[in-house]
N, C-alpha and C positions, 0 to 999 in steps of 0.2 A: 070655597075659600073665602069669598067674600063673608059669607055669614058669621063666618069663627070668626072672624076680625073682631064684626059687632057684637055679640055676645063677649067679647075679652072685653071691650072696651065699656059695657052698661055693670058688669060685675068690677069694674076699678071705680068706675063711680060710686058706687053703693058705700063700698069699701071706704071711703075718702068721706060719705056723709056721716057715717055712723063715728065719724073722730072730728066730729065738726064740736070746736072749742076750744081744742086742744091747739099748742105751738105746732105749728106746723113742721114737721121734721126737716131738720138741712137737710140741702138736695149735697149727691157728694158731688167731690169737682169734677169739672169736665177737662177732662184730659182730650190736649189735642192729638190724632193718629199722627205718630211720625212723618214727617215729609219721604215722598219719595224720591231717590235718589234720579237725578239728572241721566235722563239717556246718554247712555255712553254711543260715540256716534263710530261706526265702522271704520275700520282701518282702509284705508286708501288702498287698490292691490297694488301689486310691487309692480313697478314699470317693468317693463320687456328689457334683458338685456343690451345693452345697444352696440352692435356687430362689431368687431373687430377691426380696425383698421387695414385697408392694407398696404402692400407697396407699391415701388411704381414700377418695381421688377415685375411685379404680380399683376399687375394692370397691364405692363407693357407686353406678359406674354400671353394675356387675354387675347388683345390685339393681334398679336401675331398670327394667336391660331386663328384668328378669327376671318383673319385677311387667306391664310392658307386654305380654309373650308372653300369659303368664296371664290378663290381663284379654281380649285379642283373641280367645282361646282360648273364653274364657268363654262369647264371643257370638257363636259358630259363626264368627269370620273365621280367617285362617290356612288356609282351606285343600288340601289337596295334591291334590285329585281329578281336578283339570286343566279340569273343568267337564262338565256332563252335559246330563239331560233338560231341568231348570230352566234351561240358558243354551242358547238355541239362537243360533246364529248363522248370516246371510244372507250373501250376496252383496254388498249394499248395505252392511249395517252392517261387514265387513270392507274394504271400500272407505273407508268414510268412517273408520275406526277407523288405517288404514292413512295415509292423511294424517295424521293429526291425531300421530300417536305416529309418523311415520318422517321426514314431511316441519317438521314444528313444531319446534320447540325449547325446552328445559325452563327454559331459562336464558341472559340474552342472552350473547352471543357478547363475552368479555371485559371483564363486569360481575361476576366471584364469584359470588354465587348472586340477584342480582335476576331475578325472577319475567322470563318472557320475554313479548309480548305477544301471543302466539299466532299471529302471521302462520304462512302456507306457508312453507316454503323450499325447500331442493335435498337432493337424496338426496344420503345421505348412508352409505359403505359402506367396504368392505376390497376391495381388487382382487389384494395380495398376498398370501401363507398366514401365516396367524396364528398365532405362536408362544408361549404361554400359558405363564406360571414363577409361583410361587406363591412371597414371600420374607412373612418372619415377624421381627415384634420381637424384642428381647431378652428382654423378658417377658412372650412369649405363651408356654405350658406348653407339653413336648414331644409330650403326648397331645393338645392339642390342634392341635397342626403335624399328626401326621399323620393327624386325622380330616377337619381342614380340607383337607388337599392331597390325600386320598382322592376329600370329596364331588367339591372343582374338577373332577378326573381326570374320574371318570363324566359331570359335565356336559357338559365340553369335547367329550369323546367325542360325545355325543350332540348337541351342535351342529353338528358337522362332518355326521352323519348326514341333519340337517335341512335344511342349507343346501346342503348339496353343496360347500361353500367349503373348500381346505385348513386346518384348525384341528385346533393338538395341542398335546399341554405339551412343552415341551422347557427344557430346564434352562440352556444357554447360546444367545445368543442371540435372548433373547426380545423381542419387542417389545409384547404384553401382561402387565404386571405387574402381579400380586393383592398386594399390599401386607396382612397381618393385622398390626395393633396394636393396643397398648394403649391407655389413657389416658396409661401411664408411657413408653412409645413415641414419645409426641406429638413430642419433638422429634427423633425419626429423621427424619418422614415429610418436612417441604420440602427438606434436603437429597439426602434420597434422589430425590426429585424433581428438585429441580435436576441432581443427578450423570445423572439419566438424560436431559432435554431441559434440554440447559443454556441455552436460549432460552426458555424457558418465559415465559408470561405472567406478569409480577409479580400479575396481580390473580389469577388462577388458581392462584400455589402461597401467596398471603394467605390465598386459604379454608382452608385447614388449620390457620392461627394460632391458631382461635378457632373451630376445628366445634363449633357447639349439638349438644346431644345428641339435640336431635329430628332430626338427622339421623344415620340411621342408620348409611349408608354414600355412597359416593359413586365415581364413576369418570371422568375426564375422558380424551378422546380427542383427538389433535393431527392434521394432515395433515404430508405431506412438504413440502407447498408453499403459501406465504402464504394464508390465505385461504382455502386448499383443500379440499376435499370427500372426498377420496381417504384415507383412515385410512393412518398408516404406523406407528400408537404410539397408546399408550391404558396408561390407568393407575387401578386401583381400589384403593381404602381401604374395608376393612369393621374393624370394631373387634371384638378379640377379646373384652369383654365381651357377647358377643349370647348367650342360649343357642341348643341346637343347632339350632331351628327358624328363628329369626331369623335365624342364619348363613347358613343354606342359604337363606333368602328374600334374604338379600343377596348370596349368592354369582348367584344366578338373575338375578336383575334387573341386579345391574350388569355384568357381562358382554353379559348381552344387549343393553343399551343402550351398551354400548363397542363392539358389532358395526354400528351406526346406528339401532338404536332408542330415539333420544335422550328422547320426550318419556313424559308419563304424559296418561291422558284419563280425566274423570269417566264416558263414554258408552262405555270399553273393557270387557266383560266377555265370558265369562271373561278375564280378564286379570291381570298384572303389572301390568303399566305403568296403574294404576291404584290412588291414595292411600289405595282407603279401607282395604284393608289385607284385602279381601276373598279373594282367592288368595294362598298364599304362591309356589308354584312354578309353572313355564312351564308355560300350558294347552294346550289343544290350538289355542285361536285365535294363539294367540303362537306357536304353529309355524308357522302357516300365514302370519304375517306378516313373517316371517323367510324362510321358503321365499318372499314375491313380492319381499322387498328383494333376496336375492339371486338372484332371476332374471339371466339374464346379457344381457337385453335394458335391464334398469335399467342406467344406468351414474352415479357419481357427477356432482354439477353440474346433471340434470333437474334443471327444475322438473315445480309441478305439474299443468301443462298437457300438456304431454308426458307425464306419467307415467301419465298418467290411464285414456287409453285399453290399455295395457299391464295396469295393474292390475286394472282393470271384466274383465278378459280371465281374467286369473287367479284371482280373488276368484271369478266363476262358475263355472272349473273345482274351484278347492280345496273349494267348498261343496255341489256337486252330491253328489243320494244317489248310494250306492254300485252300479255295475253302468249308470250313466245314460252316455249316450254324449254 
């Protein structure tokens, strides 16, 4: 490379003496290269939306719950152990725990929340696969969107396990929706209800108008057909000021009672589906009473005359020590 330089540059010379005399040719002009244009300097990113305000309804019933966890906490309720040596459970008492929490009803059928009278009624279950989505207010925080839509994930998971029932979260097309709102929320929730069963019972989406704070959560379930027994839709509202323990006591319960474990019993333990607030999370008896509803010999519409002998069947297998034939 270097050598072509000098050879270009000894034959310009030569070139230039053999016109030695003459004018010298004008040189043409020098144009200067355009300027280059100034760096254009990045755009700033767009600051982070800055959170929602909220109230002091919604603060204040932060606190409340927050005072209610603590005190329960206090006096050994709350919790997670699923139940042990202290709860032993029979055959008999999951039978009778078994009506009382599958066939009963917590609340009469198309009264809001009047107490129900406690008669039997008819199983009550899912015969198609349950497809679980988890939607959030506009001022539920985004850390708490995804620790709430974490626990649901694990639970879900583990029901499908229990029940043998198809059950999973899926994001379109769900027909169980977990509802997390606020207090500031409050007036999402009947609309979004209505957009989803636009039939709805007016006394059923009234309860939302004016939820007392003692309750904590809530889930209501529909049939495909009048009257029907058969789940085809079901819808929970748990309120995002719960702390994280209450959340997950309310993720557990009402789910599970959106699957047909409609009532609660003073004589359930270990149990959920029981007030006094003594377990937070699904026990081990609460598996086994989910594993007889969805037996696939129950079929929604039994009563529980029918069911009876089915259940006494299963309730001595689920309770049998282990290695018994």
């Amino acid at each position: 490379m270097r050598r072509g330089r000098l050879l270009l540059s000894s034959l310009l010379c030569a070139a230039l003496a053999a016109c030695g005399g003459s004018e010298p040719a004008p040189r043409p002009p020098v144009v200067a290269p355009p300027s280059r244009p100034a760096p254009v300097a990045p755009e700033p990113p767009a600051p982070d939306p800055a959170p929602l305000r909220r109230s002091l309804a919604s603060v204040d019933l932060e606190t409340y719950y927050s005072r209610v966890q603590t005190d329960l906490l206090a006096r050994g309720l709350l919790r997670t152990d699923g139940g042990g040596a202290d709860t032993p459970v029979t055959d008999t008492m999951l039978q009778r725990n078994f009506e009382r929490i599958a066939l009963a009803e917590e609340y009469e059928r198309g009264q809001g929340l009047r107490p129900s009278k406690g008669e039997l009624g008819r199983v009550k279950k899912w015969l198609k696969p349950v497809r679980v989505t988890a939607e959030f207010g506009t001022h539920v925080p985004a850390d708490m969107q995804v620790q709430a839509r974490n626990e649901l994930t694990g639970y879900v998971n583990r029901l499908a396990r229990i029940t043998g029932h198809p059950i999973a979260m899926q994001s379109s097309a769900a027909n169980f929706h977990v509802l997390f709102m606020s207090e500031d929320d409050r007036a999402q929730i009947a609309p979004r209800i209505k957009a989803l069963v636009p039939d709805v019972n007016p006394s059923a989406l009234a309860i939302f108008d004016n939820l007392p704070r003692g309750v904590h959560c809530l889930v209501i379930a529909f049939s495909d057909t009048y009257n029907g027994h058969d789940y085809g839709q079901a819808i929970a509202v748990i309120r995002s000021e719960h702390p994280p323990l209450l959340r997950r006591s309310c993720i557990h319960e009402e789910v599970a009672q959106g699957l047909g474990l409609g009532n609660d019993s003073p004589q359930a333990r270990p149990s959920i589906f029981n007030d006094d607030d003594e377990f937070a999370l699904l026990t081990s008896m609460d598996e086994k009473l989910l594993q007889i509803l969805y037996d696939p010999r129950l079929k929604p519409g039994m009563d529980a005359d029918t069911v009876r002998p089915i259940v006494q069947e299963l309730a001595t297998r689920l309770t049998a020590p282990p290695g018994s034939s």
